[in-house]
C-alpha positions in Angstrom: 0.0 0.0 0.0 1.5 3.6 -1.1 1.5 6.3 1.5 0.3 8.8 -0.7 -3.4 10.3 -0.5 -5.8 10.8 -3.3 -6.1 13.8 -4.4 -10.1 14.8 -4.4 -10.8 18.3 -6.1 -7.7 19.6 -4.4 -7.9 23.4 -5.1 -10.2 23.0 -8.2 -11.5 26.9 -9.3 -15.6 27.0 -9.8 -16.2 29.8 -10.6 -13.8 33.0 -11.2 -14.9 36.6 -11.3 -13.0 38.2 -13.6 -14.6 41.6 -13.9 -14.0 42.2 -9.9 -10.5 42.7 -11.6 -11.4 44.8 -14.3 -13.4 47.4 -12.4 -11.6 47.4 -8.8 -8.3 48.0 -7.4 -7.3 44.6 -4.9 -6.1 45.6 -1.8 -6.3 43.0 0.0 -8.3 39.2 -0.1 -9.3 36.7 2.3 -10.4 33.0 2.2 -14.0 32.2 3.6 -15.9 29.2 4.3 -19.6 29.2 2.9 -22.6 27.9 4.6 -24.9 25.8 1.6 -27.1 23.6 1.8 -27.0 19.7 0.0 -28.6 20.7 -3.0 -26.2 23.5 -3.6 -22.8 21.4 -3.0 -24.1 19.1 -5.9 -24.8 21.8 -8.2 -21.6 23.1 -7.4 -19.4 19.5 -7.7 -21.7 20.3 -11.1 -19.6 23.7 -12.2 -22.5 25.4 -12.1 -22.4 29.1 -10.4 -22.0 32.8 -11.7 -20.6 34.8 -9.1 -20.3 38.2 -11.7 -22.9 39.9 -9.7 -22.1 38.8 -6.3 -21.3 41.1 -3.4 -20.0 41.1 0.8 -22.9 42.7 3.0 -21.4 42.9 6.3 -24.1 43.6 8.9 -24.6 42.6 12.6 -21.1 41.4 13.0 -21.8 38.8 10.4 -20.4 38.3 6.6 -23.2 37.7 3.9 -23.2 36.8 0.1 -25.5 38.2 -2.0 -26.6 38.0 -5.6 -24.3 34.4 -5.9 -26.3 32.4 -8.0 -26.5 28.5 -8.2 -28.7 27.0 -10.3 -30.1 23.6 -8.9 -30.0 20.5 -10.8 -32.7 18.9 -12.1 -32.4 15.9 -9.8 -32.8 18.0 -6.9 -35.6 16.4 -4.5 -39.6 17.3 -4.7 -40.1 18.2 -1.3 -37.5 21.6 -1.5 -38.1 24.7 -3.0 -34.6 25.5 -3.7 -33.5 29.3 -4.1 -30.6 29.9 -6.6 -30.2 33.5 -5.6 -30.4 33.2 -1.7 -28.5 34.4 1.2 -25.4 32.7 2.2 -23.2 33.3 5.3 -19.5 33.2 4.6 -17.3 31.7 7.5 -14.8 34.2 8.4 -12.7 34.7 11.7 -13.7 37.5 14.0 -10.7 39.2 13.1 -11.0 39.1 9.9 -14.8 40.5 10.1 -13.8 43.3 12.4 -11.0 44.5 9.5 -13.7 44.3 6.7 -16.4 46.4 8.5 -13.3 48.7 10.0 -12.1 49.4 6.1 -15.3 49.0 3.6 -16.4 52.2 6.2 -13.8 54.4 4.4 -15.0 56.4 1.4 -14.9 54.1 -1.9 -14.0 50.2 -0.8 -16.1 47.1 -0.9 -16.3 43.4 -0.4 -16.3 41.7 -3.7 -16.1 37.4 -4.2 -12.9 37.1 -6.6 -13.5 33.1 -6.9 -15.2 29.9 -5.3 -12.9 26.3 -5.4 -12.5 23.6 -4.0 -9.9 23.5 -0.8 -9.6 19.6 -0.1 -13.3 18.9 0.4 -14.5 22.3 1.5 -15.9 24.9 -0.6 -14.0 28.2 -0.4 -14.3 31.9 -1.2 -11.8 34.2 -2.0 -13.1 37.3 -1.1 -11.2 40.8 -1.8 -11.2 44.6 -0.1 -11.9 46.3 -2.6 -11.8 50.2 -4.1 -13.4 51.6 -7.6 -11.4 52.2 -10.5 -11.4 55.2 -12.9 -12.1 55.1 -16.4 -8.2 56.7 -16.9 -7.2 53.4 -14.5 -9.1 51.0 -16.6 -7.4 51.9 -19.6 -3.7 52.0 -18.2 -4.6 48.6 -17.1 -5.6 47.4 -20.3 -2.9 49.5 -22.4 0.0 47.6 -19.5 -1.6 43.8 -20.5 -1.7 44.8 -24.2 2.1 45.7 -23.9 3.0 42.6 -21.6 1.3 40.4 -24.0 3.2 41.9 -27.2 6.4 41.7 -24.9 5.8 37.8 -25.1 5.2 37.6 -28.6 8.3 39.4 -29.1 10.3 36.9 -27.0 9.1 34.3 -28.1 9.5 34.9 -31.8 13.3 36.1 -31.0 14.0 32.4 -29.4 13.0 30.5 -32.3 
């Protein structure tokens, strides 16, 4: 018998939120647990999420998720009523709550979910503090990843 373990959905992404990137500055990100229910983990093992419109309410000393929808699967059971686009409480430290609430207070940040995967058997968030980008920002971002990626093409056709 080998001593090493299987690896089940070790760190497996579900769902990535790439315009979080786009329109914010990251300043800092955290991990979070997620409270679902049954239904939702198999729709998730699934792939299916969109987390583009999601958000971080932080209210009562709590973390929410809003606006993270999961579609159920068909095989779902008869005797739920599932919600796709309900409430869920992410799993965070107290810490780690008290620095959100102390810094989304300041003028311009928010909570945003950058991505949900898989961490062992859990499912995880990766949730970010957050602060608005300008138009001027979004295009200096854009014109820098343009350049980068031309940068690589360059290389690339000098090695050959």
């Amino acid at each position: 018998m080998s001593g090493k373990k299987k690896s089940t959905s070790g760190g497996s992404t579900i769902a990535l939120n790439k315009k979080a990137r786009h329109e914010y500055h990251i300043e800092e990100t955290f991990e979070a647990g997620l409270q679902l229910h049954g239904w939702e983990v198999k729709a998730l093992r699934a792939g299916k999420c969109q987390i583009t419109d999601a958000y971080v309410l932080l209210k009562n000393g709590e973390a929410w998720l809003l606006g993270l929808h999961i579609p159920p699967l068909p095989s779902v059971s008869t005797h739920i009523n599932p919600d796709p686009t309900r409430t869920r409480k992410l799993l965070l430290h107290r810490r780690e709550i008290a620095t959100l609430v102390g810094k989304t207070q300041q003028t311009g940040h928010t909570c945003v979910p950058l991505a949900i995967y898989w961490k062992k058997n859990l499912i995880k968030v990766q949730i970010a503090l957050v602060k608005g980008k300008k138009l001027h920002d979004k295009r200096a971002t854009e014109k820098e990843r343009d350049w980068n990626r031309e940068k690589q093409r360059i290389l690339r056709a000098n090695l050959r």
